[in-house]
N, CA, C and O atoms as a Maestro MAE file, in Angstrom:
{
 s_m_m2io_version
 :::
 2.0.0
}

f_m_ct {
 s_m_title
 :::
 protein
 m_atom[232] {
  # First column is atom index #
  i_m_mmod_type
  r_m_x_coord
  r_m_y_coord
  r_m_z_coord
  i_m_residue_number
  s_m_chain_name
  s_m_pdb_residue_name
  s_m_pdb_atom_name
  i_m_atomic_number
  :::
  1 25 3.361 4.452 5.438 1 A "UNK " " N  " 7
  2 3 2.272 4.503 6.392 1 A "UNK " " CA " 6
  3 2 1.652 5.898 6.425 1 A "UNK " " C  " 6
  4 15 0.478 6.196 6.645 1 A "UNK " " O  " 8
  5 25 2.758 6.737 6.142 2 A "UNK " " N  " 7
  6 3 1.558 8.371 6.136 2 A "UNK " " CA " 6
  7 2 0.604 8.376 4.946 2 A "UNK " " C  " 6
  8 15 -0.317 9.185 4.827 2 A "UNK " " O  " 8
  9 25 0.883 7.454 4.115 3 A "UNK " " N  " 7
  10 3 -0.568 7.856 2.945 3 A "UNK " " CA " 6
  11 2 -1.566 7.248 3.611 3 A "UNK " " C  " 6
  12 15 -2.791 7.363 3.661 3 A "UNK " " O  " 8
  13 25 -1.058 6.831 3.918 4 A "UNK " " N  " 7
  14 3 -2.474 5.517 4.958 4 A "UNK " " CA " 6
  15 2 -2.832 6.349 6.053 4 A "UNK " " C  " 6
  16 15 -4.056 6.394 6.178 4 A "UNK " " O  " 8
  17 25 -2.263 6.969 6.823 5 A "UNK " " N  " 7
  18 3 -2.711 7.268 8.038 5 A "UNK " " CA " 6
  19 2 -3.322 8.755 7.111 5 A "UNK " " C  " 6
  20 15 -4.344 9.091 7.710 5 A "UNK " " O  " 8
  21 25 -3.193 9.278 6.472 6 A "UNK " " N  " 7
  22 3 -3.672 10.682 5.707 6 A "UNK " " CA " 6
  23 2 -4.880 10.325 4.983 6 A "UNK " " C  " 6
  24 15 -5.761 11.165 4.797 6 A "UNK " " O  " 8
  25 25 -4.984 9.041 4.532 7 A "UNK " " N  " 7
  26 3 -6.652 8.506 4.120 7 A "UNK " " CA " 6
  27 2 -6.869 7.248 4.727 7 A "UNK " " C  " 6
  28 15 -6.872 6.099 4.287 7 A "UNK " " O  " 8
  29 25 -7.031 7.693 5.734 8 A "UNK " " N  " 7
  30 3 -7.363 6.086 6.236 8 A "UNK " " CA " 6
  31 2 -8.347 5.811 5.752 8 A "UNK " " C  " 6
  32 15 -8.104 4.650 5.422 8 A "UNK " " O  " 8
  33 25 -9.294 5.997 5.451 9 A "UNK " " N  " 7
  34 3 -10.656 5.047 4.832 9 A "UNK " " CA " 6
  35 2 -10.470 4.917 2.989 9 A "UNK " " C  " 6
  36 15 -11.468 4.749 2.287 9 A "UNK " " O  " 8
  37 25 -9.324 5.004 2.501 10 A "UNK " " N  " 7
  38 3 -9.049 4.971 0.881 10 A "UNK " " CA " 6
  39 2 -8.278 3.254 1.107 10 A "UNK " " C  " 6
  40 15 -7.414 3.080 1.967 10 A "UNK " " O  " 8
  41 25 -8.689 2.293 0.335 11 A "UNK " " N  " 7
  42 3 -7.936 1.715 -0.250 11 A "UNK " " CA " 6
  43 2 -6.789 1.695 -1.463 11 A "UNK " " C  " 6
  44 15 -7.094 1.994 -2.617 11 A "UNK " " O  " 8
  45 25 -5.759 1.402 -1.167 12 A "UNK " " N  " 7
  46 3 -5.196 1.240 -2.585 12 A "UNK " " CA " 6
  47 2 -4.515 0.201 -3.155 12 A "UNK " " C  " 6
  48 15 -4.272 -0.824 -2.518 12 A "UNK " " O  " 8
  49 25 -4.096 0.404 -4.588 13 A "UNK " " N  " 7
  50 3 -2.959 -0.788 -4.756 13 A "UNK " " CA " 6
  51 2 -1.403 0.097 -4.504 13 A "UNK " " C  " 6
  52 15 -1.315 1.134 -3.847 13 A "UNK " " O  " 8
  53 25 -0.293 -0.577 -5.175 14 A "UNK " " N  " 7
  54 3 0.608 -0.534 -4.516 14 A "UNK " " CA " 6
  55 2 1.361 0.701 -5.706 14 A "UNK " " C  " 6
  56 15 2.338 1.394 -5.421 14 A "UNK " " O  " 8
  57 25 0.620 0.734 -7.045 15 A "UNK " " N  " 7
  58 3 0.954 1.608 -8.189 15 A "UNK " " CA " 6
  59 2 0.622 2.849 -7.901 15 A "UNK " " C  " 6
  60 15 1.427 3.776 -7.813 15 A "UNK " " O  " 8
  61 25 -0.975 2.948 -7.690 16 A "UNK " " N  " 7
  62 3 -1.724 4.375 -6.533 16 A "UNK " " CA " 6
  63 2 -0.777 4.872 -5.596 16 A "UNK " " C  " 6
  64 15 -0.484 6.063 -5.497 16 A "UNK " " O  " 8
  65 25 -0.319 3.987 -4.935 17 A "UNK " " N  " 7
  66 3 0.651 4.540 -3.758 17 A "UNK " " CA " 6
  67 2 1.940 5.466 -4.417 17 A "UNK " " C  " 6
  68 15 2.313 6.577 -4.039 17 A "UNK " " O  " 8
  69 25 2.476 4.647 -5.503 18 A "UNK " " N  " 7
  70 3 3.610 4.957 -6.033 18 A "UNK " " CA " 6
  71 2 3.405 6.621 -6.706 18 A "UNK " " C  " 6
  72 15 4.148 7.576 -6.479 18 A "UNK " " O  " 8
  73 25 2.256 6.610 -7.522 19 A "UNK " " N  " 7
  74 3 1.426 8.032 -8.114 19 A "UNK " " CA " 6
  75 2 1.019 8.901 -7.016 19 A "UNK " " C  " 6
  76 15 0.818 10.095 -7.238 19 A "UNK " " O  " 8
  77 25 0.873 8.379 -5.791 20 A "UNK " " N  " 7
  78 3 0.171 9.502 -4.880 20 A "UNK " " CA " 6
  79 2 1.468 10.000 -4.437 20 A "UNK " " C  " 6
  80 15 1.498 11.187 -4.112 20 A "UNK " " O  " 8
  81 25 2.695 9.230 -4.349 21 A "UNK " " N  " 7
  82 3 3.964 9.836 -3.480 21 A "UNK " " CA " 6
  83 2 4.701 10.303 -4.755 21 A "UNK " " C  " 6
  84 15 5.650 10.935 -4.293 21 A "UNK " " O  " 8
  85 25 4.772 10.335 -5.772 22 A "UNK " " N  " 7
  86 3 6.001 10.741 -6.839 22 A "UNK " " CA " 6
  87 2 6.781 9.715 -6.726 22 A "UNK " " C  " 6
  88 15 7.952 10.050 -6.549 22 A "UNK " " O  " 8
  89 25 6.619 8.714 -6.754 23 A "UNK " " N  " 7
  90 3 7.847 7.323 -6.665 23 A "UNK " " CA " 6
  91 2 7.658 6.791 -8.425 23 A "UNK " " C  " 6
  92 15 6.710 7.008 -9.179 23 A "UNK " " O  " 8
  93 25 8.404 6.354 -8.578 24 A "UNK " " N  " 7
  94 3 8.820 5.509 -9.867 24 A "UNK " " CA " 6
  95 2 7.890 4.444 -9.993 24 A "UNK " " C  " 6
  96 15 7.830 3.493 -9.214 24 A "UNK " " O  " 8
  97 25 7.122 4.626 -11.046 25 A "UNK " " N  " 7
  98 3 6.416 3.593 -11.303 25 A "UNK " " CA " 6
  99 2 6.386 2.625 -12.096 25 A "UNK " " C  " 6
  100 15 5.431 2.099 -12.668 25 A "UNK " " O  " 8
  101 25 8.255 2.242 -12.126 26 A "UNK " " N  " 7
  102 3 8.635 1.217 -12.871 26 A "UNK " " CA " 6
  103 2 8.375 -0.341 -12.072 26 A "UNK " " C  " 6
  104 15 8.224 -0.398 -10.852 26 A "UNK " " O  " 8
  105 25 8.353 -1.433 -12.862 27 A "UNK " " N  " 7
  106 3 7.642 -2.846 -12.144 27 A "UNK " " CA " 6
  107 2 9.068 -2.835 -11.293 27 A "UNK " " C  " 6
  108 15 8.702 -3.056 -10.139 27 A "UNK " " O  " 8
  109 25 10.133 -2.727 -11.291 28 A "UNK " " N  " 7
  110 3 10.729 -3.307 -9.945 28 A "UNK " " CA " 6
  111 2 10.177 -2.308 -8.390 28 A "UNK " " C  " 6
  112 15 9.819 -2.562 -7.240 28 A "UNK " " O  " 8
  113 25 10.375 -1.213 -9.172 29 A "UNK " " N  " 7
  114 3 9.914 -0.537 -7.856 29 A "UNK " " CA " 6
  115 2 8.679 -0.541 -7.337 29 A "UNK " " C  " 6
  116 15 8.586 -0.155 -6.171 29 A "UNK " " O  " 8
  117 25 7.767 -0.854 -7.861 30 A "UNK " " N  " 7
  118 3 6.352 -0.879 -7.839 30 A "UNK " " CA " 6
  119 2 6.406 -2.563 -6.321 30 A "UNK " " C  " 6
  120 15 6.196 -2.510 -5.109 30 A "UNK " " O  " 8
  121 25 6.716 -3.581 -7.084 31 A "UNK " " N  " 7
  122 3 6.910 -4.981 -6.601 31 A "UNK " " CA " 6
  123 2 7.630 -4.822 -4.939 31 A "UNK " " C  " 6
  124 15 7.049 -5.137 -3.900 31 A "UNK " " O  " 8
  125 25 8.745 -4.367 -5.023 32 A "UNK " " N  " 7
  126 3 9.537 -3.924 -3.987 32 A "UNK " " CA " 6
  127 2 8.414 -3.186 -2.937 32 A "UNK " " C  " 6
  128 15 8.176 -3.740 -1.863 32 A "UNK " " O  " 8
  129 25 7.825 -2.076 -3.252 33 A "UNK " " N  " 7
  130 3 6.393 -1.504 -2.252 33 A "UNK " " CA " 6
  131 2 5.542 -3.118 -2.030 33 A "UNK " " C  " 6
  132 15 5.530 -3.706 -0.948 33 A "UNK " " O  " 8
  133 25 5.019 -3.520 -3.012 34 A "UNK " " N  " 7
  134 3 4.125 -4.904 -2.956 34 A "UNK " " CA " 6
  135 2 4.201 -5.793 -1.591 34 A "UNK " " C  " 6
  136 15 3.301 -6.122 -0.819 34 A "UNK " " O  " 8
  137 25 5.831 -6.109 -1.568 35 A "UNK " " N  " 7
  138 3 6.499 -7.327 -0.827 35 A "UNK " " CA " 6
  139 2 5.948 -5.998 0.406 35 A "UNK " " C  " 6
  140 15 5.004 -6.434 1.065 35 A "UNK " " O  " 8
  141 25 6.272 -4.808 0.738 36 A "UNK " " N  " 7
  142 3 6.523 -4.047 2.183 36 A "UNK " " CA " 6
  143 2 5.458 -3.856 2.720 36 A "UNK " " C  " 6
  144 15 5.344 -3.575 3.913 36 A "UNK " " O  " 8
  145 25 3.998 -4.048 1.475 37 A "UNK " " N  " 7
  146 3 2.713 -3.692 2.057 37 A "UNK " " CA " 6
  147 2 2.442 -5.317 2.719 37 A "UNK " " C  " 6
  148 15 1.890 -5.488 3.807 37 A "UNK " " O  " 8
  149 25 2.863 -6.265 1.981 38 A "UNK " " N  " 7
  150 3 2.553 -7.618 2.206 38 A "UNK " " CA " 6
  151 2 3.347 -7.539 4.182 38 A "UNK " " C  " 6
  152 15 2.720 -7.954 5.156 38 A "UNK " " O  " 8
  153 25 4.243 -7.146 4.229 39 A "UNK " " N  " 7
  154 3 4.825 -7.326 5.764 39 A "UNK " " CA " 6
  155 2 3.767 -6.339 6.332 39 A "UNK " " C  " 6
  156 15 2.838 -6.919 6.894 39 A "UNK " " O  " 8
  157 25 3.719 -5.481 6.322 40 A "UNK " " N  " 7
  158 3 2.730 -4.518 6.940 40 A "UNK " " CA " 6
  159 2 1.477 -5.291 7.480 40 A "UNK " " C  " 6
  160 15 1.050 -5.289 8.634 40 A "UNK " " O  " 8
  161 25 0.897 -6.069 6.192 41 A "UNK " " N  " 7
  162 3 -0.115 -6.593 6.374 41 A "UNK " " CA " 6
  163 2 0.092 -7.847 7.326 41 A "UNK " " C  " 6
  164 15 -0.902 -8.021 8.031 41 A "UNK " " O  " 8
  165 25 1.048 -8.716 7.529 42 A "UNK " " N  " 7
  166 3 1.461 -9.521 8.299 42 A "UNK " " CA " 6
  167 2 1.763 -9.338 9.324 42 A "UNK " " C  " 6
  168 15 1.803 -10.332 10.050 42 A "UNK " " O  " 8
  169 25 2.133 -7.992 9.926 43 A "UNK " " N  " 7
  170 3 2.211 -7.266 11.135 43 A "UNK " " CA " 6
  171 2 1.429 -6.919 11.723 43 A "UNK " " C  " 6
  172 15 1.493 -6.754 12.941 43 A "UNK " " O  " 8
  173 25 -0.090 -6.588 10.605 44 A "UNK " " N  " 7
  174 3 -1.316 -6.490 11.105 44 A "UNK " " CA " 6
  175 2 -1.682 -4.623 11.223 44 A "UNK " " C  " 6
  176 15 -2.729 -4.175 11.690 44 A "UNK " " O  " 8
  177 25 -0.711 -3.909 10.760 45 A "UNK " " N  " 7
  178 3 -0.710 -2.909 10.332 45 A "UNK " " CA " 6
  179 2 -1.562 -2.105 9.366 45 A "UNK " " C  " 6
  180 15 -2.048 -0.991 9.561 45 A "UNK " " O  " 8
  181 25 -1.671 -3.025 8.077 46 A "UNK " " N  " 7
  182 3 -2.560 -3.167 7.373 46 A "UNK " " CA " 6
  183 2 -4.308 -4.331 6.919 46 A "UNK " " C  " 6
  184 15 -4.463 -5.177 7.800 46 A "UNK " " O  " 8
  185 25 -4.944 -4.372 6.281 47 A "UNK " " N  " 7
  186 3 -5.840 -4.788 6.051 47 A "UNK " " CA " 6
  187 2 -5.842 -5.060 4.690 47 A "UNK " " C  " 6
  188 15 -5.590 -4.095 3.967 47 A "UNK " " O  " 8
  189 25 -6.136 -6.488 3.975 48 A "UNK " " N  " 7
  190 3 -6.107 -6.775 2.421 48 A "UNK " " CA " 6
  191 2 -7.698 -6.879 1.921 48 A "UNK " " C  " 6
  192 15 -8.319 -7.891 1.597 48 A "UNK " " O  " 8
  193 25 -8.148 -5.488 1.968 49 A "UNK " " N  " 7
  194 3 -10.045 -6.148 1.487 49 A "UNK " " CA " 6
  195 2 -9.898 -6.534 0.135 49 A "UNK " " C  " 6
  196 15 -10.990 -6.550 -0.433 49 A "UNK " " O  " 8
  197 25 -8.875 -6.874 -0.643 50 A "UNK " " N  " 7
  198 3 -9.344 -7.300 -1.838 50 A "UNK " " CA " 6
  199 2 -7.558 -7.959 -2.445 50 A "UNK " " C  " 6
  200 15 -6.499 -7.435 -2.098 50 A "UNK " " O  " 8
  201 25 -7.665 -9.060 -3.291 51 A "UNK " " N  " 7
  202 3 -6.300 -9.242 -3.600 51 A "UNK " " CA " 6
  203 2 -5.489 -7.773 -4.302 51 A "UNK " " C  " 6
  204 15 -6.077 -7.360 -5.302 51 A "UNK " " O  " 8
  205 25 -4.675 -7.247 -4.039 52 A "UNK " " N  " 7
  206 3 -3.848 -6.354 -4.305 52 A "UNK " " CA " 6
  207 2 -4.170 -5.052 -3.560 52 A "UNK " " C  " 6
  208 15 -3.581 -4.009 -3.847 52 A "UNK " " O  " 8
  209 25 -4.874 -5.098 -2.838 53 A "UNK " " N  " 7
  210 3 -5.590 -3.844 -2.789 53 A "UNK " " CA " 6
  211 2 -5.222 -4.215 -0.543 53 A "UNK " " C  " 6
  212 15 -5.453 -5.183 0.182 53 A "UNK " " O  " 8
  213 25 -4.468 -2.556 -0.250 54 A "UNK " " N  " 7
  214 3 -4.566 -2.799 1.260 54 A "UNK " " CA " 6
  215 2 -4.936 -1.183 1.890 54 A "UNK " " C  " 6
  216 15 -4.429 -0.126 1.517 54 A "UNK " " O  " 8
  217 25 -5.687 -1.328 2.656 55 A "UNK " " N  " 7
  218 3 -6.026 -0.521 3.886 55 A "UNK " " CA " 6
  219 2 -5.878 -0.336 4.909 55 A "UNK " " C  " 6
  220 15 -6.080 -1.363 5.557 55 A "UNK " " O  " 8
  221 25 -5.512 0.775 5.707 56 A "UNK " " N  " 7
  222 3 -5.007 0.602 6.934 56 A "UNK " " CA " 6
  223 2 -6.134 -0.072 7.718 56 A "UNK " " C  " 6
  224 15 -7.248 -0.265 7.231 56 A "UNK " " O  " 8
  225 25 -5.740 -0.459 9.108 57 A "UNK " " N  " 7
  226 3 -6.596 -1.346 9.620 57 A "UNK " " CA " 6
  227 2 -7.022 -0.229 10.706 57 A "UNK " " C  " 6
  228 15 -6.255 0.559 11.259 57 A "UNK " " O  " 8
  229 25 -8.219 -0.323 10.861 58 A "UNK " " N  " 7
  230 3 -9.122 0.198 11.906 58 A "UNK " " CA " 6
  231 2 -8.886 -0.312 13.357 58 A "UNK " " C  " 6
  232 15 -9.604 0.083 14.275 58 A "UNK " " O  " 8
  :::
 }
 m_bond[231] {
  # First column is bond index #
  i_m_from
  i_m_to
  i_m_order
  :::
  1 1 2 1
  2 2 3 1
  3 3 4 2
  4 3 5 1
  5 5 6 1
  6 6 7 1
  7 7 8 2
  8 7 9 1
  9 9 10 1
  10 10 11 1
  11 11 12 2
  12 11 13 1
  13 13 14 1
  14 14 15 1
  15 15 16 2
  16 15 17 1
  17 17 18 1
  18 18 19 1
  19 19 20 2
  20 19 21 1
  21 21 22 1
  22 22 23 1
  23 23 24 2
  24 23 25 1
  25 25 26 1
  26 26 27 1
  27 27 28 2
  28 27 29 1
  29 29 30 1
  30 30 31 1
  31 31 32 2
  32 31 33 1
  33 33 34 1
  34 34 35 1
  35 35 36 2
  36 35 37 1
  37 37 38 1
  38 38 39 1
  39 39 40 2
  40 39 41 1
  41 41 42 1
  42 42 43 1
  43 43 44 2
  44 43 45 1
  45 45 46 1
  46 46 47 1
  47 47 48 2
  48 47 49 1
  49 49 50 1
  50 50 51 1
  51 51 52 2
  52 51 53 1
  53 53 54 1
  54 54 55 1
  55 55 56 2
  56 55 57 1
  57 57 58 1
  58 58 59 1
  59 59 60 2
  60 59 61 1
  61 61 62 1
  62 62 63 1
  63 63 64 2
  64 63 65 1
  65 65 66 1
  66 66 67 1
  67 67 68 2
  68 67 69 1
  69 69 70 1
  70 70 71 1
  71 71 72 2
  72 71 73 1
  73 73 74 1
  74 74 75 1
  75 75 76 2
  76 75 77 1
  77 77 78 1
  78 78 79 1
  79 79 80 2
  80 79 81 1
  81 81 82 1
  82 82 83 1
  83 83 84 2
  84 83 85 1
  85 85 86 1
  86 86 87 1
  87 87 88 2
  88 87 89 1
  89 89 90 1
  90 90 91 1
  91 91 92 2
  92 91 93 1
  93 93 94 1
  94 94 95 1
  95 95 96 2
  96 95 97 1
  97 97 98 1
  98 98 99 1
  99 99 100 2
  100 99 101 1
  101 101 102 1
  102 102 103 1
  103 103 104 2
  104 103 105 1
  105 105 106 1
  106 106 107 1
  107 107 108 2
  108 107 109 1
  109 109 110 1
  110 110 111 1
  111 111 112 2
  112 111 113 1
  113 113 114 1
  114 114 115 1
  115 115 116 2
  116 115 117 1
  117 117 118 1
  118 118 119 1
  119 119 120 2
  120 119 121 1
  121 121 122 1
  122 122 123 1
  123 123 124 2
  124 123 125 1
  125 125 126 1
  126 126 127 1
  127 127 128 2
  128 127 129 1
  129 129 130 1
  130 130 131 1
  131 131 132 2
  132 131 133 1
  133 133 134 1
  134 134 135 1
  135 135 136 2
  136 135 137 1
  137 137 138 1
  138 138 139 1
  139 139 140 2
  140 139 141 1
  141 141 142 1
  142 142 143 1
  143 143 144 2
  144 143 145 1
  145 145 146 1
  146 146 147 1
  147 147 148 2
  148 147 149 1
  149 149 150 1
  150 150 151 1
  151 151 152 2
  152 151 153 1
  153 153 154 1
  154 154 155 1
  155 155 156 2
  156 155 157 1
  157 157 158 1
  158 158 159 1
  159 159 160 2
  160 159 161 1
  161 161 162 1
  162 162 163 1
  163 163 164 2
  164 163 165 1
  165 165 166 1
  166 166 167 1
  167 167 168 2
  168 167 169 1
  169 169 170 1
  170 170 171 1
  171 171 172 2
  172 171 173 1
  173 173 174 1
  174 174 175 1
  175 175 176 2
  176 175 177 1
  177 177 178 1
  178 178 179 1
  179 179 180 2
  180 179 181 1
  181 181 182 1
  182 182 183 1
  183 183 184 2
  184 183 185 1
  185 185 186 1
  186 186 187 1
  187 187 188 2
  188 187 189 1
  189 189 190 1
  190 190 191 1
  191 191 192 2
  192 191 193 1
  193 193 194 1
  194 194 195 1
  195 195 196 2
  196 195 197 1
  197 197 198 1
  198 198 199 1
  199 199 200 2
  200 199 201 1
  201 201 202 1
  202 202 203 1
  203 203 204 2
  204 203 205 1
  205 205 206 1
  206 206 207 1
  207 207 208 2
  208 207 209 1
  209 209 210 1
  210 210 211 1
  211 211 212 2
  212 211 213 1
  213 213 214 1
  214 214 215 1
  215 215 216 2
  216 215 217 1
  217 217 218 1
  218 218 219 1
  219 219 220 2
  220 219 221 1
  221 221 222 1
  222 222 223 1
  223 223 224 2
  224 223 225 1
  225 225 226 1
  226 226 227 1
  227 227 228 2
  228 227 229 1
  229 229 230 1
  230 230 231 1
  231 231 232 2
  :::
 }
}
């Protein structure tokens, strides 16, 4: 949530995220972020303007 709250008006996918923090940008770890943005977004935390792609919500 701090990359989000540090650009709130940037969308990203979930690989961007992984490159903006220094995280491993191997497919399990990548997927594993995927599923956490997907709860986020179900919490209403986030915003999906595009398939793969989430923004914090205004």
């Amino acid at each position: 949530m701090n990359a989000f709250n540090q650009h709130s008006d940037q969308v990203f996918r979930a690989r961007e995220l992984h490159e903006l923090l220094d995280m491993p940008t191997d497919e399990a770890s990548v997927n594993v972020t995927r599923s956490r943005l997907g709860r986020l977004t179900r919490q209403g935390f986030l915003t999906q303007p595009g398939r793969g792609r989430y923004q914090k919500r205004t």
